[in-house]
C-alpha positions as CSV (number, residue, x, y, z in Angstrom):
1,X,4.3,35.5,3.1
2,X,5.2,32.4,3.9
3,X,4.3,30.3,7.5
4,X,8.4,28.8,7.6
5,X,7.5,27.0,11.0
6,X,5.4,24.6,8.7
7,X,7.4,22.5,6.4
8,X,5.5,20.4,4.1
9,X,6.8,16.8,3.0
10,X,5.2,15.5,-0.3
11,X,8.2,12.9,-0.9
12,X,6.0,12.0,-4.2
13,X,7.0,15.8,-5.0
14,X,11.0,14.9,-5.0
15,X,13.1,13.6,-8.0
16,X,15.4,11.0,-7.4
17,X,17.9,13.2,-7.6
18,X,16.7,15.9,-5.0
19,X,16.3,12.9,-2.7
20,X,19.9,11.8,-3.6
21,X,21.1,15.5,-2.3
22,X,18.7,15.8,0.3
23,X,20.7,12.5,2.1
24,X,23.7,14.4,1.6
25,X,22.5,17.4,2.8
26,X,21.4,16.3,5.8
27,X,25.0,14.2,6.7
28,X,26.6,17.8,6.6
29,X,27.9,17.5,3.1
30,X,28.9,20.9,1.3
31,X,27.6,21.7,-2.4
32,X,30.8,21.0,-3.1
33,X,31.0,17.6,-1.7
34,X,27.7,16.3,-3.2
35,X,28.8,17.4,-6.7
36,X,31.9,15.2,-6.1
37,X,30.2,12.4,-4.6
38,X,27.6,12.7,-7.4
39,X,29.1,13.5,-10.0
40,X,27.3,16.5,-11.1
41,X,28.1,20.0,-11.1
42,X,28.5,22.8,-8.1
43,X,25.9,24.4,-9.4
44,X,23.8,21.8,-10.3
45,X,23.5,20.9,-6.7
46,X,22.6,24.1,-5.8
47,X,19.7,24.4,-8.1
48,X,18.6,21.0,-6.6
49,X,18.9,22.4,-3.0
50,X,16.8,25.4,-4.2
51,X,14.5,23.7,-5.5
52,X,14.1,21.9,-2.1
53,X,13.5,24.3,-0.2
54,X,11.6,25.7,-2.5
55,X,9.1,22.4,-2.7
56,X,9.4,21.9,1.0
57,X,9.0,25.6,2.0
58,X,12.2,25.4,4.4
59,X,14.2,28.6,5.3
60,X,17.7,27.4,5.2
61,X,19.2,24.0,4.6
62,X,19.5,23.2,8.1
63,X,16.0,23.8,8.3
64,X,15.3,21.3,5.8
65,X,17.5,18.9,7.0
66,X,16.1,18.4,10.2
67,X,12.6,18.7,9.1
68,X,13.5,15.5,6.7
69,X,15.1,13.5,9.6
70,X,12.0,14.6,11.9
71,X,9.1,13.3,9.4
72,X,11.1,10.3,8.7
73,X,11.8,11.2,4.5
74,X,15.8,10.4,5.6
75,X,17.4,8.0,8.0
76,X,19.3,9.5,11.2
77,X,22.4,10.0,9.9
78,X,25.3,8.0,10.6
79,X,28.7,9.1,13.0
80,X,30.7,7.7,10.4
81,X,29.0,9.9,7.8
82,X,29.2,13.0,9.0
83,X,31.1,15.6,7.1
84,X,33.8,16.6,9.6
């Protein structure tokens, strides 16, 4: 079973890619939305965001988000950037 209070951060683990989504995941952006702004596929994006939370052991991508703004691995996010 796995401890999902402790979320490990190897950021030599992450693509540039899964970085790429991980910024976008944490300003609020949908799969959808990061496809777009990448463009990549839906699904594409969503094997990246497995993958993730896979490598990061987080529960949920909210989870992850806020554990990659905590240890630092992605900036605060910006007001202006926030997916409304």
């Amino acid at each position: 079973m796995v401890d999902y209070k402790t979320v490990s951060w190897d950021s030599a683990s992450l693509t540039a890619r899964e970085r790429e989504v991980l910024e976008r995941v944490v300003e609020g952006l949908s799969a959808k939305e990061i496809a777009i702004e990448l463009g990549i596929a839906h699904r594409t994006v969503e094997c990246h965001i497995e993958h993730l939370r896979s490598k990061t052991n987080s529960r949920n991508r909210a989870q992850m988000a806020a554990e990659a703004v905590r240890s630092g691995l992605v900036p605060m996010v910006r007001a202006d950037r926030v997916a409304a």
